[in-house]
Residue, then its C-alpha position, 0 to 999 in steps of 0.5 A: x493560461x495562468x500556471x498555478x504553482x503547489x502551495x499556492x493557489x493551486x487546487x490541488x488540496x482544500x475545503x471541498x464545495x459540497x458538503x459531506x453527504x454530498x461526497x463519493x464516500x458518504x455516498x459509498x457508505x449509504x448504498x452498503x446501508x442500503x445492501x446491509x438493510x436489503x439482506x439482513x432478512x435473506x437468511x443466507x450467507x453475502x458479501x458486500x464490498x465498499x470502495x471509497x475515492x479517498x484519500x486520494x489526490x485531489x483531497x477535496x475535504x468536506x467541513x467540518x474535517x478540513x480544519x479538524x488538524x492543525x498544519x503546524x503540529x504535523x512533524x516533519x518526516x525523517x525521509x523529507x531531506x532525501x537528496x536521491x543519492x544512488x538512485x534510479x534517476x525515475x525517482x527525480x523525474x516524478x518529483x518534477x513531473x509532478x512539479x514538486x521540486x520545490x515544496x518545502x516542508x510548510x508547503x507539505x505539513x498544509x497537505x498533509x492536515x488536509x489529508x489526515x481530515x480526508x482519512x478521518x472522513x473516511x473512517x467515519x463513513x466506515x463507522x456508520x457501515x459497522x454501527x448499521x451491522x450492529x443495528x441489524x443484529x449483523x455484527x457479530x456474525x460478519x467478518x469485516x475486512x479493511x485494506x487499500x490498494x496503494x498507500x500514498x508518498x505525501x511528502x517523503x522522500x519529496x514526493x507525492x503519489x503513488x509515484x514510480x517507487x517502492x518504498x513503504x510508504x506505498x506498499x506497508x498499506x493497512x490491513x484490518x481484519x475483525x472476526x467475531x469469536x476468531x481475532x483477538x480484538x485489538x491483537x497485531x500480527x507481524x507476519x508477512x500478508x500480501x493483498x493477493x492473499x485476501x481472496x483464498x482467505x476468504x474463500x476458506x472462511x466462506x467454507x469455499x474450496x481454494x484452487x490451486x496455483x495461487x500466488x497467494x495463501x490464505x491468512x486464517x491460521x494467522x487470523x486465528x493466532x496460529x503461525x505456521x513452521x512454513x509461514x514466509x519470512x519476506x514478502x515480494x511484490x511488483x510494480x508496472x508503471x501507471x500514466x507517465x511510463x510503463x517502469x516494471x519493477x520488483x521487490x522482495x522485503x523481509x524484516x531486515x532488508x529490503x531488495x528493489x530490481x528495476x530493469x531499466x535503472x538502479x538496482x535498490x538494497x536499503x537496511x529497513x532495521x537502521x535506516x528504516x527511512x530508506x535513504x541509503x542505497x546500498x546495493x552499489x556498496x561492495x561491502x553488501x554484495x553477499x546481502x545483495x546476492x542473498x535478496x537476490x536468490x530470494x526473489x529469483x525463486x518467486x519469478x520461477x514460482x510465479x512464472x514471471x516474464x521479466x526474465x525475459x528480458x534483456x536487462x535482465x540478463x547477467x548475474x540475476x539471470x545466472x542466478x534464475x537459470x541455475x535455481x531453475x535448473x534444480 
């Protein structure tokens, strides 16, 4: 078998066979239609949620938006001449894995225009879901919520993926949230949200009661342009590894920096503010051991809250453990 190398001939990324109403995601659009349609005259309250295939690998992009960009005009990333300095050893082995080592940027600016058509694709299919509510007299009656699971690496820091890393790339996913008579439109937050909080914020605008112990909160006072004293001011998450490796991770960020723990490699600390790229690894650096410890208590506190097993862990064990064992103490 003839091994097919990316940025050749690989079909890894290009124009799809069948054409757009042939696609999961014009498909996907069509049955919301089709439930829009079917419940607009119930005269009760219902939810309906759509899940589309793409962006993801392999971005097979349907005419007319596979030549919609110009590879040309896509700016290199800061982050692409990442050279892993520091860095859990993971972060080469999925680029190898991936057999990406040796995209340049030409390879990626190719890529990257296919998958720019593949989003736009996409946000026409969401544009036929809202014209359909505005048709059923819908719209300004419906709280229409848009997110992701993942984001994906697409060339920074030389990746590609999801990959085992947690950098922004992947977990700054989108989140839009339209509300008639309660958003501003066009209005941003910058408030820490995490995906975890979607299901108690909805409940509470569908006027259901939100059960206790959640990792999440719901996000309507910030909806309604609110920002409560005791609003968070970090944002943590976790990462378990998917096909290749079961790589546990986890991450508290705020504003101003960033705190990775990774059990079996590196610790990661990167200052968001001056290198938001993420390509410096400060947390070996003496010089930022009191930040490394302060980022520390911060995400020792949730796994306490959260009940997290990591700390059983034998690798977790040391300072971080000394850390939880005398935070669980008070």
């Amino acid at each position: 078998m003839q091994r097919l190398e990316w940025g050749g001939n690989a079909p890894f990324c290009g124009g799809a066979t069948l054409p757009a109403e042939d696609q999961q995601e014009y498909w996907a659009a069509d049955r919301t239609i089709d439930l829009l349609e079917k419940n607009a005259g119930i005269g009760k309250p219902f939810m309906t949620f759509s899940s589309f295939f793409g962006p993801h690998f392999p971005y097979a992009v349907p005419a007319p938006y596979d030549t919609m960009y110009d590879p040309d005009q896509v700016d290199r990333w800061p982050n692409f001449d990442e050279t892993f300095e520091g860095k859990p050893l993971i972060q080469q082995k999925e680029m190898l894995r991936w057999n990406a080592g040796h995209l340049t940027w030409k390879d990626w600016q190719k890529v990257i225009a296919y998958y720019w058509g593949y989003v736009t694709f996409i946000d026409d299919q969401i544009a036929r879901i809202l014209d359909k509510l505005k048709q059923l007299g819908l719209a300004e009656n419906t709280v229409v919520v848009y997110s992701a699971d993942h984001g994906d690496m697409q060339g920074s820091h030389r990746l590609f993926n999801k990959a085992m890393v947690m950098y922004d790339e992947n977990f700054h996913i989108p989140l839009i949230v339209r509300w008639p008579r309660v958003t501003q439109p066009g209005s941003t937050c910058a408030s820490f949200v995490n995906v975890v909080d979607l299901m108690p914020t909805m409940l509470e605008v569908g006027g259901v009661a939100v059960p206790s112990g959640l990792d999440g909160r719901s996000i309507v006072p910030l909806l309604k342009g609110q920002a409560p004293e005791d609003w968070p001011d970090d944002v943590y998450a976790e990462y378990h590894g998917y096909e290749s490796a079961l790589c546990t991770q986890r991450m508290v960020r705020t504003s101003s920096w960033k705190y990775i723990y990774n059990p079996c490699f590196e610790d990661e600390l990167y200052d968001v503010i001056s290198d938001p790229g993420e390509l410096q690894n400060l947390a070996g650096k003496l010089g930022y051991k009191h930040v490394l410890r302060r980022m520390k208590e911060r995400m020792v506190k949730w796994l306490i809250r959260t009940q997290d097993t990591i700390v059983e862990d034998d690798n977790w064990k040391g300072s971080s453990y000394d850390l939880y064992l005398a935070e669980r103490e008070k």
